[in-house]
N, C-alpha and C positions, 0 to 999 in steps of 0.2 A: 395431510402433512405427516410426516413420520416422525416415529418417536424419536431418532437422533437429533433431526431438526427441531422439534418442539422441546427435548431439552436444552438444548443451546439457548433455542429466544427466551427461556426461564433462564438460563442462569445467564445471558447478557441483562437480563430487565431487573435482575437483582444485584448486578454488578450496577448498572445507571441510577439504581436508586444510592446506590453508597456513591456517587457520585467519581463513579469509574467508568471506561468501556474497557472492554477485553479485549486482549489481544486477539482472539478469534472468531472473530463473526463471520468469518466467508463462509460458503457453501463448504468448500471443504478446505480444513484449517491446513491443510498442507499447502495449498496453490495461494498465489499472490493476490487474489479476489478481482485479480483485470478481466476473469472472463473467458483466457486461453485455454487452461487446464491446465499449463504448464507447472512443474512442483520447486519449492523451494527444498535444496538440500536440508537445511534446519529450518524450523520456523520457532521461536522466542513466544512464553506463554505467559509470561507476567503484565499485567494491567500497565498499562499507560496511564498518566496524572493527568484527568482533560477535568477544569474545570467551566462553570458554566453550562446552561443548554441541554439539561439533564432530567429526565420525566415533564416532558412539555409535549403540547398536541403539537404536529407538525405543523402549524397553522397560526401557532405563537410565534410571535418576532422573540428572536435571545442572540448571543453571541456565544460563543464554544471558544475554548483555545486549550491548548496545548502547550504545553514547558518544556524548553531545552528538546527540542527535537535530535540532534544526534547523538544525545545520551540514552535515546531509549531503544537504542541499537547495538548490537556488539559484533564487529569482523570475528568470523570464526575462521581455521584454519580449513583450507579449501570445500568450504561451505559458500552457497547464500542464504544468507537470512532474511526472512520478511517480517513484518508484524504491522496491522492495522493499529493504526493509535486516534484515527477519528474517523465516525459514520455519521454524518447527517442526511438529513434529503435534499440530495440530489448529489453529493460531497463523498468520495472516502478518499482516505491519506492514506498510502501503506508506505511504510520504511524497509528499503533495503540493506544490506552488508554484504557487500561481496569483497572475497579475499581474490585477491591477482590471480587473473587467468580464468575467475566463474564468468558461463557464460546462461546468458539465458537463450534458448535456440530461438528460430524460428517460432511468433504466434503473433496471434492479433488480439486486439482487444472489443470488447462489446461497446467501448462508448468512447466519447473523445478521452483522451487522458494527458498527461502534464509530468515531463520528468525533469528533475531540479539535482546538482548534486550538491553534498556540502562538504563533503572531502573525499580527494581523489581524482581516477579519471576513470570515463568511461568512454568505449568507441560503440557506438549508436550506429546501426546501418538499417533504413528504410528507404523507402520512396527512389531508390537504385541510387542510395549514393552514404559514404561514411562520414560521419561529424563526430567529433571529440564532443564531449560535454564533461565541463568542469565547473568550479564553482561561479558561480556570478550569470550560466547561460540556463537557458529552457531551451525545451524541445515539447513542441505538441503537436499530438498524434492526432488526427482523425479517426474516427470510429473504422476499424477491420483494416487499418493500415497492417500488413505487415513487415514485423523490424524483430532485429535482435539486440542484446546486448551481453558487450563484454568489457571484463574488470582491467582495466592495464594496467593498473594498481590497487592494494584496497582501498576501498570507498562504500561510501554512504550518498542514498539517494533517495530523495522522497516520489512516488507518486501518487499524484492527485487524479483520482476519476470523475469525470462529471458524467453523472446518470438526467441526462436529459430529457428521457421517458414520462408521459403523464401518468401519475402516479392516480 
């Protein structure tokens, strides 16, 4: 393991004991942690309020949650923004912000995933064909689908990964 990577899991494991996660636990805090590579313009580096489900073996039953999810996002001017605000296993959430017109290109992702908005729109094109996604719908991807996305106005999106992998 390298020493960037082993200081990261110190300082997330000292964040979960103060009963925080960090905004960045991906592999590399620039990208959206789906797995593409793809980078976010900004990425947001203040702690997320996740109570619950906090220095427990993975193997303990608990519940985790999360407050006011599109507050812990900010639209920046032609930026996107990302920030993880939950990882459990099998589970990460990361929060987008894109200002009108971000697009995310072409990628795919490593595991099925789950996009949700809660304000705004976004046009969604996978699987050869384009859907809006706005508040109230989901869209879930298949593991190595690839799709794009873009802002047609700003907006806030969560996505959910599920790591379905035997751990």
């Amino acid at each position: 393991m390298n020493d960037d990577r082993q200081e990261r899991e110190s300082h997330n494991s000292r964040n979960n004991r103060n009963n925080q996660k960090d905004a960045c636990v991906n592999e590399d805090d620039r990208a959206c942690g789906c797995g593409s590579g793809h980078q976010a313009d900004a990425h947001a580096h203040a702690p997320a309020h996740v109570s619950g489900g906090v220095d427990h073996p993975a193997t303990k039953m608990h519940m985790s949650e999360v407050e006011d999810l599109p507050s812990l996002v900010s639209i920046q001017p032609e930026a996107t923004v990302s920030r993880t605000v939950l990882s459990e296993d099998g589970l990460r959430i990361v929060l987008f912000a894109f200002d009108k017109g971000q697009v995310l290109t072409e990628h795919t992702a490593a595991m099925p995933v789950m996009l949700q908005v809660s304000e705004g729109r976004l046009l969604i094109t996978a699987d050869g064909r384009d859907t809006e996604l706005v508040p109230g719908k989901v869209i879930y991807f298949s593991t190595r689908l690839p799709h794009t996305v873009e802002a047609l106005e700003p907006s806030k999106m969560m996505l959910s990964m599920f790591d379905t992998r035997q751990h």
